[in-house]
N, CA, C and O of each residue as an XYZ file, in Angstrom:
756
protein
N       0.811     -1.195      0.000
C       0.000      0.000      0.000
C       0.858      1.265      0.000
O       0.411      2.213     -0.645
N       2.044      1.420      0.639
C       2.751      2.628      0.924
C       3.302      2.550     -0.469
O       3.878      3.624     -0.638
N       3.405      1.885     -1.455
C       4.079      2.283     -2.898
C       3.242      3.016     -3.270
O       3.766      4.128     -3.326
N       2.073      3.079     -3.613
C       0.906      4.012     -3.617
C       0.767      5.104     -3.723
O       0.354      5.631     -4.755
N       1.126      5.807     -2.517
C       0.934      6.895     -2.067
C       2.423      7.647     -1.607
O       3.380      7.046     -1.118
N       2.368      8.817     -1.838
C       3.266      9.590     -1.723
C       2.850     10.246     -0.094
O       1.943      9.719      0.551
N       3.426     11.127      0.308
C       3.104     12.006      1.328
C       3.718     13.474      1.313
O       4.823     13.629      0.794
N       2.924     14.745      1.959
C       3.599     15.688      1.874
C       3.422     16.777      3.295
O       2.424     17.325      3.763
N       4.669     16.788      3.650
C       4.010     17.967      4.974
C       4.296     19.383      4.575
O       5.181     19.846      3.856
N       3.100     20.068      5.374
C       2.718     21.005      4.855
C       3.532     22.072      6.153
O       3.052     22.246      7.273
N       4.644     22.591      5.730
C       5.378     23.594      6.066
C       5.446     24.553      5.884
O       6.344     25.101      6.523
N       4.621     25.469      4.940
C       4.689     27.149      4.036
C       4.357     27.987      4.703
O       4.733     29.130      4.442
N       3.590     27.748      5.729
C       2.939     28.768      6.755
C       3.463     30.008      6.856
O       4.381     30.184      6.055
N       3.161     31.140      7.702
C       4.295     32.135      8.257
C       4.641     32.036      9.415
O       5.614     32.623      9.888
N       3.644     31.029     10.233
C       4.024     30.923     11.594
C       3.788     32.062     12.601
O       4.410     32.362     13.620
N       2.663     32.633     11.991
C       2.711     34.372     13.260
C       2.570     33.719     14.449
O       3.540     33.840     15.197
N       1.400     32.876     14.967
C       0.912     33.054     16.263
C       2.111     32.151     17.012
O       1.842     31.965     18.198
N       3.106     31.677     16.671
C       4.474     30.913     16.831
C       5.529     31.999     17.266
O       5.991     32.359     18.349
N       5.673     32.291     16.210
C       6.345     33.668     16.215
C       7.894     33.728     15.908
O       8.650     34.690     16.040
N       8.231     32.159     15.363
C       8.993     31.832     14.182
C       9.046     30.475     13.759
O       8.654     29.622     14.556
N       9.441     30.149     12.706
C       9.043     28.844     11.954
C       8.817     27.940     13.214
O       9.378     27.986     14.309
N       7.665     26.958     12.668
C       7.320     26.048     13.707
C       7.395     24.746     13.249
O       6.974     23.756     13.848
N       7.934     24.771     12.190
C       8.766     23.128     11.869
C      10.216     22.813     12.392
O      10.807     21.736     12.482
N      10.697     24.412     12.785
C      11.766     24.358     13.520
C      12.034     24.572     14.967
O      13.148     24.747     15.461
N      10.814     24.537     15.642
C      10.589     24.837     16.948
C      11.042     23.099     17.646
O      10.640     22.125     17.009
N      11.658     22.932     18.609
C      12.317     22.037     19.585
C      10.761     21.239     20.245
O       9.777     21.978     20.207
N      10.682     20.735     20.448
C       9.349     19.766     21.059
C       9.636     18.158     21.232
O       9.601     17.190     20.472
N       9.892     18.335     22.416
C      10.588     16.759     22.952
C      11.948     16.481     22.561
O      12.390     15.334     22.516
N      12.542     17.393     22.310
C      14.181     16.988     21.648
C      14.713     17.205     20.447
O      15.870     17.476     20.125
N      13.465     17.015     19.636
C      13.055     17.227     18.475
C      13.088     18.317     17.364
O      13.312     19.405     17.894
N      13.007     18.376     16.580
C      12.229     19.814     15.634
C      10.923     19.451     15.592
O      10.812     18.260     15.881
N       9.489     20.179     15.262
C       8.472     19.495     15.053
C       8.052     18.793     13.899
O       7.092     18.029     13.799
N       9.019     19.193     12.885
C       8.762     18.671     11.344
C       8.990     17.303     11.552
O       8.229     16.360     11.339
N      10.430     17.317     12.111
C      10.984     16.010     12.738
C       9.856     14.654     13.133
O       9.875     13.606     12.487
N       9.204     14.822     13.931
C       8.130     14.212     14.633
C       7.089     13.943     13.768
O       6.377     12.939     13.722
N       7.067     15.118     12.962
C       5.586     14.380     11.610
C       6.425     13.998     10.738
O       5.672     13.859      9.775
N       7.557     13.696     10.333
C       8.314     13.083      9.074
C       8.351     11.264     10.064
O       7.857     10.171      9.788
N       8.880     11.578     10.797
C       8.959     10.233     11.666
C       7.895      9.271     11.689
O       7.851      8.054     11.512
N       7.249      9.948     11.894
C       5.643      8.990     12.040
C       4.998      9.116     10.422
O       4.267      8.187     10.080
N       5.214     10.088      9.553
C       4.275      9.954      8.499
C       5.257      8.815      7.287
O       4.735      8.023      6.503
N       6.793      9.066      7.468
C       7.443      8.131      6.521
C       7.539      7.004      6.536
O       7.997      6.573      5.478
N       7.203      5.876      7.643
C       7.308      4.419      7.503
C       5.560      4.661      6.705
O       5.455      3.529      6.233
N       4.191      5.404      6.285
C       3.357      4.841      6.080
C       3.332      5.272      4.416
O       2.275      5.225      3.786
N       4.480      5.649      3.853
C       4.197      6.543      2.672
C       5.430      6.174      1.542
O       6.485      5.982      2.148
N       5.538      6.063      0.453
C       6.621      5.807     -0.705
C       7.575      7.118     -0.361
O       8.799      6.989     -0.380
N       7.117      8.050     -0.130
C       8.284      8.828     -0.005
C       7.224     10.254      0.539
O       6.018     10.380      0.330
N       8.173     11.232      1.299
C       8.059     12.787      2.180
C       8.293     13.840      0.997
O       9.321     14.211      0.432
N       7.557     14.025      0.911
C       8.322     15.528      0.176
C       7.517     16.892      1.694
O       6.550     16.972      2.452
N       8.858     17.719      1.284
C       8.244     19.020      2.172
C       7.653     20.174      1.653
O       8.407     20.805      0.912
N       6.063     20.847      1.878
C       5.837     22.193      1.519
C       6.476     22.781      2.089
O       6.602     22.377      3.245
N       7.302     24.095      1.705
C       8.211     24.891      3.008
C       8.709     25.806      2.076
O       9.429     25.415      1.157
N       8.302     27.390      2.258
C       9.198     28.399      1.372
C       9.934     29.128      1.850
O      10.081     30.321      1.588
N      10.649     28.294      2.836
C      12.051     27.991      3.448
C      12.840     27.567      3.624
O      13.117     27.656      4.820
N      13.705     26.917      2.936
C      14.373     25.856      2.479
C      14.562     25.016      4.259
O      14.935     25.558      5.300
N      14.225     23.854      4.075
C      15.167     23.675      5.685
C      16.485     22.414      5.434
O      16.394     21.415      4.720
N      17.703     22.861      6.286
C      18.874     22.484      5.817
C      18.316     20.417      6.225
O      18.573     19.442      5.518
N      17.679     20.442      7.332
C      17.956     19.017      7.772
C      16.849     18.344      6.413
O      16.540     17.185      6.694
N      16.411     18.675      5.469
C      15.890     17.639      4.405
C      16.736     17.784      3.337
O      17.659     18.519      3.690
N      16.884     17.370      1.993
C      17.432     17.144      0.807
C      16.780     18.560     -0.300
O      15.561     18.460     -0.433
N      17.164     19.326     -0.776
C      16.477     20.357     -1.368
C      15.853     19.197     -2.375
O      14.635     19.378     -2.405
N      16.098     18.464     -2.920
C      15.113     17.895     -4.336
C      14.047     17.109     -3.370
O      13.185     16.476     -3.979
N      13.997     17.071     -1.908
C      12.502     16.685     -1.162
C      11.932     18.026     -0.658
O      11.115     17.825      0.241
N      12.146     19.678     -1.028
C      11.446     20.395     -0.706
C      10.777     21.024     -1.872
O      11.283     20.923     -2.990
N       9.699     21.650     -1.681
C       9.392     22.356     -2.819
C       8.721     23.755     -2.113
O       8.608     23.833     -0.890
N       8.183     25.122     -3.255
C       7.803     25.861     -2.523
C       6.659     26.256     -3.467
O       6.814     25.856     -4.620
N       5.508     26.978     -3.212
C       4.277     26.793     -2.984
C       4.250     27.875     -4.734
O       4.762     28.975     -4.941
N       3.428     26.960     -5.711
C       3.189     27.314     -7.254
C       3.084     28.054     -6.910
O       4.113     28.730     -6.928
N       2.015     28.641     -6.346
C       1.067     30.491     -6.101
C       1.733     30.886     -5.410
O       1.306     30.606     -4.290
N       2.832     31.556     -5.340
C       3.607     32.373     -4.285
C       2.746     33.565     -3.592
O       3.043     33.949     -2.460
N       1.826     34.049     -4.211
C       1.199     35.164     -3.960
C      -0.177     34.593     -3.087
O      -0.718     35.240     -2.191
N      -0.508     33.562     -3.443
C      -1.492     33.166     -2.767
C      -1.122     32.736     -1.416
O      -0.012     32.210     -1.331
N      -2.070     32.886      0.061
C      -1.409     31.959      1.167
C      -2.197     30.814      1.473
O      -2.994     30.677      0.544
N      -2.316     30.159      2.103
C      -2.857     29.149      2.991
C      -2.716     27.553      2.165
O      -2.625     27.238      0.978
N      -2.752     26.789      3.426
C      -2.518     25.045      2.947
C      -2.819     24.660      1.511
O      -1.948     24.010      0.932
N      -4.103     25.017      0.751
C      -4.445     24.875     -0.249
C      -3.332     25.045     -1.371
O      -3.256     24.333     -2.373
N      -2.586     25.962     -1.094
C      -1.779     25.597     -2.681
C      -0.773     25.158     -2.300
O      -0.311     24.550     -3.266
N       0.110     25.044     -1.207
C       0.900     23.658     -0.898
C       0.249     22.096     -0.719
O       0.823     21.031     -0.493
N      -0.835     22.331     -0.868
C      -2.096     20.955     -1.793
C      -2.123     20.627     -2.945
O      -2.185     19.452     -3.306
N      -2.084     21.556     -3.667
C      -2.042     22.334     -5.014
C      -0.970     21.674     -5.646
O      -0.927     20.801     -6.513
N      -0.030     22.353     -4.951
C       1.547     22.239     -5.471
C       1.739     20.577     -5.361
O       1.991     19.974     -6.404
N       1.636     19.937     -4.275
C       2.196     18.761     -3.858
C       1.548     17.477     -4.428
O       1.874     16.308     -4.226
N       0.650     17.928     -5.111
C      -0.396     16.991     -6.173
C       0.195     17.142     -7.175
O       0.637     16.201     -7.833
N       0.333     18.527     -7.527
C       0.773     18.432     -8.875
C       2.528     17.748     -8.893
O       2.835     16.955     -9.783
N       3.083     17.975     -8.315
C       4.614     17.195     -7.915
C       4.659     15.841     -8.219
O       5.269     15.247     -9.108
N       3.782     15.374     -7.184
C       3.658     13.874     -6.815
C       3.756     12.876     -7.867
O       3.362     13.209     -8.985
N       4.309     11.471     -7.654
C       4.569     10.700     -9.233
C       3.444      9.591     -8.150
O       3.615      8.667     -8.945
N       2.849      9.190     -7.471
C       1.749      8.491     -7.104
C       0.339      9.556     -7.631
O       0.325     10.772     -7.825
N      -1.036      8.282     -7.784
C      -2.408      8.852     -7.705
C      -2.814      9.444     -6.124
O      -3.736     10.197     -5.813
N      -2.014      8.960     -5.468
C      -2.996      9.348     -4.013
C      -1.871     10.164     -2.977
O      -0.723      9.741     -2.841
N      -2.268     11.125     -2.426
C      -0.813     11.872     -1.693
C      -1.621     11.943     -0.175
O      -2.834     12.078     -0.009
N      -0.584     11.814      0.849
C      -1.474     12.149      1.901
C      -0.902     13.453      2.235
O       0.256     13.715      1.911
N      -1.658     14.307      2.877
C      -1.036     15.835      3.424
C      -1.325     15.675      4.714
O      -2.362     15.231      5.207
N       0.092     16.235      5.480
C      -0.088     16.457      6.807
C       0.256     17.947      7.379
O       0.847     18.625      6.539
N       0.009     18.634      8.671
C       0.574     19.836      8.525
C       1.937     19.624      9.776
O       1.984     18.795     10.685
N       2.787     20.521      9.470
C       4.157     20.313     10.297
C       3.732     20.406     11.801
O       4.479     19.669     12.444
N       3.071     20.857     12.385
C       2.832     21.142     13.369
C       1.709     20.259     14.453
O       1.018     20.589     15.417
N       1.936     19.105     13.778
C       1.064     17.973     14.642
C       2.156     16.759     14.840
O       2.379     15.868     14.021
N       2.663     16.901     15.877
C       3.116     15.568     16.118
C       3.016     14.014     16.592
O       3.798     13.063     16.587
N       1.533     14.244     17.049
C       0.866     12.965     17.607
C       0.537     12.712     16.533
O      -0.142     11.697     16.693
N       0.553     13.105     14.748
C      -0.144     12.223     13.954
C      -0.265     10.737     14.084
O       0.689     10.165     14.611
N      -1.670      9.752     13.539
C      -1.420      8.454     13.899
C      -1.067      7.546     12.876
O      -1.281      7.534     11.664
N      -0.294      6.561     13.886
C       0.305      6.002     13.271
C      -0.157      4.982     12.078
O       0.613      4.381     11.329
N      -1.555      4.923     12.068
C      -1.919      4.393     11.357
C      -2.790      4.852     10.222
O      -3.452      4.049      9.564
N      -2.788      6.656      9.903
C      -3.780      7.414      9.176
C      -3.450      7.347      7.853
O      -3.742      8.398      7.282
N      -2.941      6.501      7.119
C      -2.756      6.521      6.059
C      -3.614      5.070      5.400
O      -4.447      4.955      4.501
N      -3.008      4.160      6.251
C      -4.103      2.539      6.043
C      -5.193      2.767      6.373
O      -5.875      2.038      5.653
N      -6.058      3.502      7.225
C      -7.083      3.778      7.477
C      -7.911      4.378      6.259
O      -8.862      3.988      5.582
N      -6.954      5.718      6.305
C      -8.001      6.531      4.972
C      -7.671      5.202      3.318
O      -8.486      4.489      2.731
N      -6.804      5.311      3.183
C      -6.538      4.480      1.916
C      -7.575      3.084      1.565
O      -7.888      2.841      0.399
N      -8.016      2.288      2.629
C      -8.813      1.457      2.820
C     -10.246      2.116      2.065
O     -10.919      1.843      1.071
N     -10.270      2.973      2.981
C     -11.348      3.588      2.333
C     -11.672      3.742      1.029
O     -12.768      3.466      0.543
N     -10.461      4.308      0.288
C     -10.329      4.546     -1.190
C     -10.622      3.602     -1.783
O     -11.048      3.602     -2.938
N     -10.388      2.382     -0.890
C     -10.417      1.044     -2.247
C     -12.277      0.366     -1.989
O     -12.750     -0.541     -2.674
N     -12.940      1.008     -0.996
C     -14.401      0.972     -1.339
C     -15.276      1.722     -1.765
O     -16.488      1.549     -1.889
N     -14.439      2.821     -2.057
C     -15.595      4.024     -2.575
C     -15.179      4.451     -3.475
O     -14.319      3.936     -4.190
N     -15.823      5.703     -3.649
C     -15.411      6.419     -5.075
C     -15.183      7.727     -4.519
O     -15.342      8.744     -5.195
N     -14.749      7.747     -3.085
C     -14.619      9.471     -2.777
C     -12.902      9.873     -3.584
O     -12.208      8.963     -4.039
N     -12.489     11.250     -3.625
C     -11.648     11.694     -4.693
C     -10.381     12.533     -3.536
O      -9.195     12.812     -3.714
N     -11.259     12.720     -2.417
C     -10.669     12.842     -0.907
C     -11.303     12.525     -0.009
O     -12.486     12.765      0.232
N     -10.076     11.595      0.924
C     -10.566     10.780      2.366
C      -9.842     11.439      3.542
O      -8.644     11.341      3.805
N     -11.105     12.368      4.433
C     -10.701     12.691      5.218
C     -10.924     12.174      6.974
O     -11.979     11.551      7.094
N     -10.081     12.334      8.406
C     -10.743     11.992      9.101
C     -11.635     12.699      9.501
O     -11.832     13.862      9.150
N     -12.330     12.004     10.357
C     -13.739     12.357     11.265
C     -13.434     12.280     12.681
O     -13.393     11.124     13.101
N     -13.217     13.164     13.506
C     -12.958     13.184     14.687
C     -13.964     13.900     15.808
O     -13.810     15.094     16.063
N     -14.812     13.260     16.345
C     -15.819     13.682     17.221
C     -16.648     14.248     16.616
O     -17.345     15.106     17.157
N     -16.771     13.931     15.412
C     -17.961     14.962     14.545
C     -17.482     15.817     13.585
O     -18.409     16.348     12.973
N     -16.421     16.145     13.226
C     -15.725     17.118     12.870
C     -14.632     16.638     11.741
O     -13.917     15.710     12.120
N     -14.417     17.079     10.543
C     -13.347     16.387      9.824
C     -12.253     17.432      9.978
O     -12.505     18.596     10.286
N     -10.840     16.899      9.717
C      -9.872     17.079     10.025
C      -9.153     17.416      8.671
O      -8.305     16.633      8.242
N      -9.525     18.752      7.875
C      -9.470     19.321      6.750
C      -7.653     19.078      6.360
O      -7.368     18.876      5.179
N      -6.642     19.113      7.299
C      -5.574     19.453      6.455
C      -4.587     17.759      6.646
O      -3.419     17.522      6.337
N      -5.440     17.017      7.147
C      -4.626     15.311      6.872
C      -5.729     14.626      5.793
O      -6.186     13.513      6.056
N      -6.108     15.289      4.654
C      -6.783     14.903      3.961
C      -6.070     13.364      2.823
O      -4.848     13.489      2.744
N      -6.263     12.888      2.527
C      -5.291     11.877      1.489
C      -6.333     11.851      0.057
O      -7.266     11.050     -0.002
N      -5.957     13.099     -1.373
C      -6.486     13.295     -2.194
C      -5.838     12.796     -3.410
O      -4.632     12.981     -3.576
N      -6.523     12.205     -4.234
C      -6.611     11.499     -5.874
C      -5.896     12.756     -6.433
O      -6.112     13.867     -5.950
N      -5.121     12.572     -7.364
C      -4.967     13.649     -8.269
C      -5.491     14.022     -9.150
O      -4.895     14.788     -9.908
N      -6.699     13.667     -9.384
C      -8.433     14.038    -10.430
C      -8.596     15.037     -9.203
O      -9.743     15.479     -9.145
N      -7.821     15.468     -8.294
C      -9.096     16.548     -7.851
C      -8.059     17.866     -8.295
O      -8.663     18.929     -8.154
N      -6.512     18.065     -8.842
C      -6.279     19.243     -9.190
C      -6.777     20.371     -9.899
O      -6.584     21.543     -9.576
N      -7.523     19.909    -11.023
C      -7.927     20.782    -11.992
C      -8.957     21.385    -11.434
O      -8.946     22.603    -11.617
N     -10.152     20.838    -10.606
C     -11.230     21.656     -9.306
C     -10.354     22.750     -8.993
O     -10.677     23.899     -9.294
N      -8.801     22.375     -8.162
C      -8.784     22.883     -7.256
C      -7.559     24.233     -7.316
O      -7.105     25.015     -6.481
N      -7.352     23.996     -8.740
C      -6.553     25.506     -9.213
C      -7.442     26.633     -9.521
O      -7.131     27.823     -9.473
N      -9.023     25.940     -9.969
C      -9.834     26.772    -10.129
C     -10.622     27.389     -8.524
O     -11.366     28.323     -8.226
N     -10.199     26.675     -8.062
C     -11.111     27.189     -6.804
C      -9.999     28.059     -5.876
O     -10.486     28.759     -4.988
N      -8.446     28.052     -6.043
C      -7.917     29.104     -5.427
C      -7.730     30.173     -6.675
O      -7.633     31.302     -6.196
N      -7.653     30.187     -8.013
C      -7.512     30.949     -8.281
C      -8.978     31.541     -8.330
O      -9.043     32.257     -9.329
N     -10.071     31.527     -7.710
C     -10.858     32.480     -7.405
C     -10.897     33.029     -6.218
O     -11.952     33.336     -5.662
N      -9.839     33.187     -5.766
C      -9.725     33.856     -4.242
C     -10.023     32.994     -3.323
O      -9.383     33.314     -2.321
N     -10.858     31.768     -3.058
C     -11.459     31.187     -2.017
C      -9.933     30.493     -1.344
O      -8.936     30.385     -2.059
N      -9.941     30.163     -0.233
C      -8.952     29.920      0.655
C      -9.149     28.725      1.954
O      -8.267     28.178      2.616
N     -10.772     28.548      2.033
C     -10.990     27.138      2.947
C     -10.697     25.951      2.693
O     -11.244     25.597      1.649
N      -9.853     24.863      3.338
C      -9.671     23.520      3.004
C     -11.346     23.396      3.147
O     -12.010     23.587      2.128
N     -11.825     23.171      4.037
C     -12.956     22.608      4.139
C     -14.336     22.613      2.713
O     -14.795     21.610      2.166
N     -14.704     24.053      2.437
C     -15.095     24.156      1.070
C     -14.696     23.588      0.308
O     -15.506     22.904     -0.317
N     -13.295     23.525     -0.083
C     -12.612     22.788     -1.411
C     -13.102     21.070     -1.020
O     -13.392     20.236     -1.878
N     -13.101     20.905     -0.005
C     -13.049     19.351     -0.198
C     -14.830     18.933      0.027
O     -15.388     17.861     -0.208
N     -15.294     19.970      0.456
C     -17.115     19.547      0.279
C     -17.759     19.830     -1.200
O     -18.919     19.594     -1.537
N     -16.741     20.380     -1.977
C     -16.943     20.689     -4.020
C     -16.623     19.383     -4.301
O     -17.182     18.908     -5.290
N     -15.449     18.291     -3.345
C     -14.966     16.742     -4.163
C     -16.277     15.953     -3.719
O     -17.307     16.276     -3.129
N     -15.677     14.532     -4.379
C     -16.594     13.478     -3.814
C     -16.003     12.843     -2.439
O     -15.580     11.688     -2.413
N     -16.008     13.644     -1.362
C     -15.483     12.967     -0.686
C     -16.079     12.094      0.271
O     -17.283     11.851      0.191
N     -15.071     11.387      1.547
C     -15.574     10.319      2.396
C     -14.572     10.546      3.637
O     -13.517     11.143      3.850
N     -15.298      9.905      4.192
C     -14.625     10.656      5.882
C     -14.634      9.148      6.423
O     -15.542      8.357      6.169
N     -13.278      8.790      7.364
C     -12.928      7.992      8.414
C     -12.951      8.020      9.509
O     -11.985      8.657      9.930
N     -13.806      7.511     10.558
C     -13.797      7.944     11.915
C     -12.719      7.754     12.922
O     -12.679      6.533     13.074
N     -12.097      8.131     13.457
C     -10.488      8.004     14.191
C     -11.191      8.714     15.341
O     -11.777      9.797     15.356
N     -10.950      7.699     16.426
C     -11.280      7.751     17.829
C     -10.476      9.063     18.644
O     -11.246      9.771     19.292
N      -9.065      9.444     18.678
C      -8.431      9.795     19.293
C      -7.946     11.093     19.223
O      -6.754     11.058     18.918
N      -8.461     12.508     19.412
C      -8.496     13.576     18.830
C      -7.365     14.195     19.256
O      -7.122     15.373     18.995
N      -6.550     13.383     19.987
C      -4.940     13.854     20.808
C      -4.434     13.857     19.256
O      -4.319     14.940     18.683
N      -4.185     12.849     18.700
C      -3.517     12.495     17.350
C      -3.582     13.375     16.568
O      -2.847     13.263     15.587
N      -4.218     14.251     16.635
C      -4.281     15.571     15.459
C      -4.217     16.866     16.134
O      -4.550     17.931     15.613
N      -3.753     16.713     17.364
C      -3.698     18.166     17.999
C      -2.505     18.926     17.470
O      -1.314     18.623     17.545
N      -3.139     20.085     16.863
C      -1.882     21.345     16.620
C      -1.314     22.172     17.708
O      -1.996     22.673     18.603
N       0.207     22.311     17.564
C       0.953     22.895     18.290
C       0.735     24.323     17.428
O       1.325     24.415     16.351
N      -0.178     25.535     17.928
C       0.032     26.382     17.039
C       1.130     27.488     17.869
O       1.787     28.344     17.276
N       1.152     27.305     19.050
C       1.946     28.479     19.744
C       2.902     28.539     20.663
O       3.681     27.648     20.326
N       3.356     29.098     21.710
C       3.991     28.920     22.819
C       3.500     27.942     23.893
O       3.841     26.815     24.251
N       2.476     28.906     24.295
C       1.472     28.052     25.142
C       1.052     26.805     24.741
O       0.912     25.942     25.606
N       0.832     26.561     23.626
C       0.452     24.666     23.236
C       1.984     24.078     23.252
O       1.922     22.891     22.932
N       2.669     24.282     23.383
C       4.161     24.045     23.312
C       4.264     23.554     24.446
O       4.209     22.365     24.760
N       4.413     24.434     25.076
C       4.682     24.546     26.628
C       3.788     23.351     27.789
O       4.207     22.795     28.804
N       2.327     23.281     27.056
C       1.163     22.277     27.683
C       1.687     21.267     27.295
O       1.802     20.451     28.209
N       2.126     20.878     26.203
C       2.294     19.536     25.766
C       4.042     18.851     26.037
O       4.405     17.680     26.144
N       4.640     19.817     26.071
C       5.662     19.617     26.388
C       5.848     18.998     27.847
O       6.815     18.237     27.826
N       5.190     19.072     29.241
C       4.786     19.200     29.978
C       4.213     17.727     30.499
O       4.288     17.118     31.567
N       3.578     17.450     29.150
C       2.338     15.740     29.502
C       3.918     14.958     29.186
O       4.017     13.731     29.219
């Protein structure tokens, strides 16, 4: 299954409420990119990084930086990392979750092979989990048209696909480190 699928973490951010890069922020010993490359690369053919920052600890031919330079948000390091990708199915994660689980790639992918959704996202307490989405590459051509009309929600873009949602029990597994203070809490447990 992991020949399959590619993977890509999503690093482009600006990091304000951080208040500097947060793929390079320390968390358990760590960098945080560190921690989602760790856990997302045994489930995936290969990492590539969104990041329009080069970072020294990956390979520059595993980074790339975001087609729409002018545009911001996850969506066109979605964009970009689809269009990159030499697999049909990519999973996206964002740098800043390090409990990702260890098993969110067999989970959603399973899925793929009973349905016809085009993105499989999780479902966590009711709620889908817009930026660990794992999308077909039939959904690019939607989805150049839908940022180049200004729109900017993961969530919209992926309620325009056919998509399908996985229920994942454990809502620790997707918690974002967006700041000091989540840093500091989790650092802590």
């Amino acid at each position: 299954m992991s020949e399959l699928i590619e993977g890509v973490i999503l690093a482009g951010g600006t990091s304000s409420r951080m208040g500097t890069n947060k793929s390079l922020v320390t968390f358990k010993n760590k960098t945080m990119i560190n921690h989602v490359y760790s856990r997302l690369r045994p489930q995936v053919k290969k990492v590539w990084v969104n990041t329009n920052t080069l970072l020294e600890e990956f390979s520059i031919e595993d980074q790339f930086k975001d087609q729409f330079p002018n545009y911001d948000g996850p969506l066109v390091g979605i964009y970009t990392g689809l269009k990159l990708a030499r697999t049909e199915w990519v999973q996206f994660c964002p740098t800043d979750s390090p409990f990702l689980p260890l098993d969110l790639v067999q989970k959603l992918f399973s899925k793929s092979v009973t349905s016809s959704g085009t993105v499989i996202v999780p479902l966590v307490k009711g709620r889908i989990e817009p930026v660990f989405s794992l999308c077909h590459k039939s959904t690019l051509e939607g989805l150049e048209a839908f940022i180049l009309s200004g729109k900017k929600k993961i969530t919209d873009w992926i309620e325009q696909n056919n998509f399908e949602t996985v229920i994942f029990e454990n809502p620790d597994e997707f918690q974002n480190i967006n700041d000091r203070k989540d840093l500091k809490k989790n650092n802590d447990l």
